[in-house]
DRENVEX-143453 format. One record per residue (C-alpha): residue number from 1; residue in three letters; x, y, z. Coordinates in pm, 1 decimal. Layout:
N
[baro NUM "ALA" [X Y Z]]
...
//
This chain:
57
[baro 1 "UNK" [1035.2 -2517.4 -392.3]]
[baro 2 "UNK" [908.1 -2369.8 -87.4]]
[baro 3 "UNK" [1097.2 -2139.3 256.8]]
[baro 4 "UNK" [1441.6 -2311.1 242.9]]
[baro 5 "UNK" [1450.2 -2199.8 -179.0]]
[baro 6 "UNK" [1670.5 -1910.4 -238.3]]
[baro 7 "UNK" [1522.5 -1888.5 -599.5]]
[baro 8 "UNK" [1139.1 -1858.1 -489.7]]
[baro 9 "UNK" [981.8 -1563.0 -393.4]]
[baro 10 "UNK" [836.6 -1732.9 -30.0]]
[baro 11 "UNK" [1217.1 -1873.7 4.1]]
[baro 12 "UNK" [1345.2 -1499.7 -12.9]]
[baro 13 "UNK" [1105.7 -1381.6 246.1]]
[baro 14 "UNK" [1187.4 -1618.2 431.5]]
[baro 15 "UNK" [1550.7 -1586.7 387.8]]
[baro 16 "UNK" [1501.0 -1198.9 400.2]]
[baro 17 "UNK" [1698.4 -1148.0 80.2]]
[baro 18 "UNK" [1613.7 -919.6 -253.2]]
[baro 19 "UNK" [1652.5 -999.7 -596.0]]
[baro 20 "UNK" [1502.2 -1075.7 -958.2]]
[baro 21 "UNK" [1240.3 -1247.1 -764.6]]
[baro 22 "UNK" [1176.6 -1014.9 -522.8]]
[baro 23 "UNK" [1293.9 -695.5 -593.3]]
[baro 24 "UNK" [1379.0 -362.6 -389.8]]
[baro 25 "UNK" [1339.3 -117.5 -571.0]]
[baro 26 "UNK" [975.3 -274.1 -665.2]]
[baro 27 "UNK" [892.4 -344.9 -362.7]]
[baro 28 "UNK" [946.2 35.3 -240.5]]
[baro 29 "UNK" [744.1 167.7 -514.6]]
[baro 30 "UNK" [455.4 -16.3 -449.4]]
[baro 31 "UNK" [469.8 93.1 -48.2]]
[baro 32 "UNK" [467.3 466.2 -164.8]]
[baro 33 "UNK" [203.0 409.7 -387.9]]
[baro 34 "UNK" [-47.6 254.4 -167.8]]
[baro 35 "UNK" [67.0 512.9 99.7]]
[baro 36 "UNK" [-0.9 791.3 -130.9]]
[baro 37 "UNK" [-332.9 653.8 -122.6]]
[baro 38 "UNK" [-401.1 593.4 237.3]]
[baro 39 "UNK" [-327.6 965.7 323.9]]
[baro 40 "UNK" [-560.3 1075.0 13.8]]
[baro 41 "UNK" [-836.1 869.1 144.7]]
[baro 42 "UNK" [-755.8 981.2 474.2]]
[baro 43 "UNK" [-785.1 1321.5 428.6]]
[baro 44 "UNK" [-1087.0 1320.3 171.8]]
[baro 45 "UNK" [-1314.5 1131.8 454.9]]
[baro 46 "UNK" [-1188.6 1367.2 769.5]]
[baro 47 "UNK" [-1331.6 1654.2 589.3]]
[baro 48 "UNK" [-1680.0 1711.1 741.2]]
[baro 49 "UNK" [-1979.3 1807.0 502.7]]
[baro 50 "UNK" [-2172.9 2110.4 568.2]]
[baro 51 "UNK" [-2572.8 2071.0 642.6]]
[baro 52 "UNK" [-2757.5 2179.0 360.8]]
[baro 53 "UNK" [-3008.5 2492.6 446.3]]
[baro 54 "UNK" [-3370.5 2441.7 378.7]]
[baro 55 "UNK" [-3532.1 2773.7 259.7]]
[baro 56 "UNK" [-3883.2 2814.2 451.9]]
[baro 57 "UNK" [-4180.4 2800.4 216.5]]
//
C-alpha cells in the first residue's frame, strides 16, 4: 500500500491516474474554489484605505 498501488490515493499520484480514489472532476472543483478565493483576497487587500481627517478643535 504505498507509490507502486494503483488502488491508493499516493499510488495514483504517483502513477498520474484519476479515479474513485482520486477523482477529476473533484479535484477541479476544489482548484476553482480556492482560486476564487485567492483573487477575492487579492483584490480586498490591494485596495488602499483612505486617511481619516481630523477636524481642528
Amino acid at each position: 500500500m504505498g507509490r507502486g498501488d494503483k488502488k491508493s490515493r499516493k499510488g495514483k499520484r504517483t502513477i498520474g491516474s484519476f479515479g474513485v480514489t482520486r477523482n477529476r472532476k473533484k479535484i477541479k472543483a476544489r482548484l476553482k474554489r480556492v482560486a476564487s478565493k485567492k483573487t477575492t483576497v487579492a483584490t480586498a487587500e490591494a485596495k488602499p484605505k483612505k486617511p481619516s481627517r481630523k477636524k481642528a478643535e
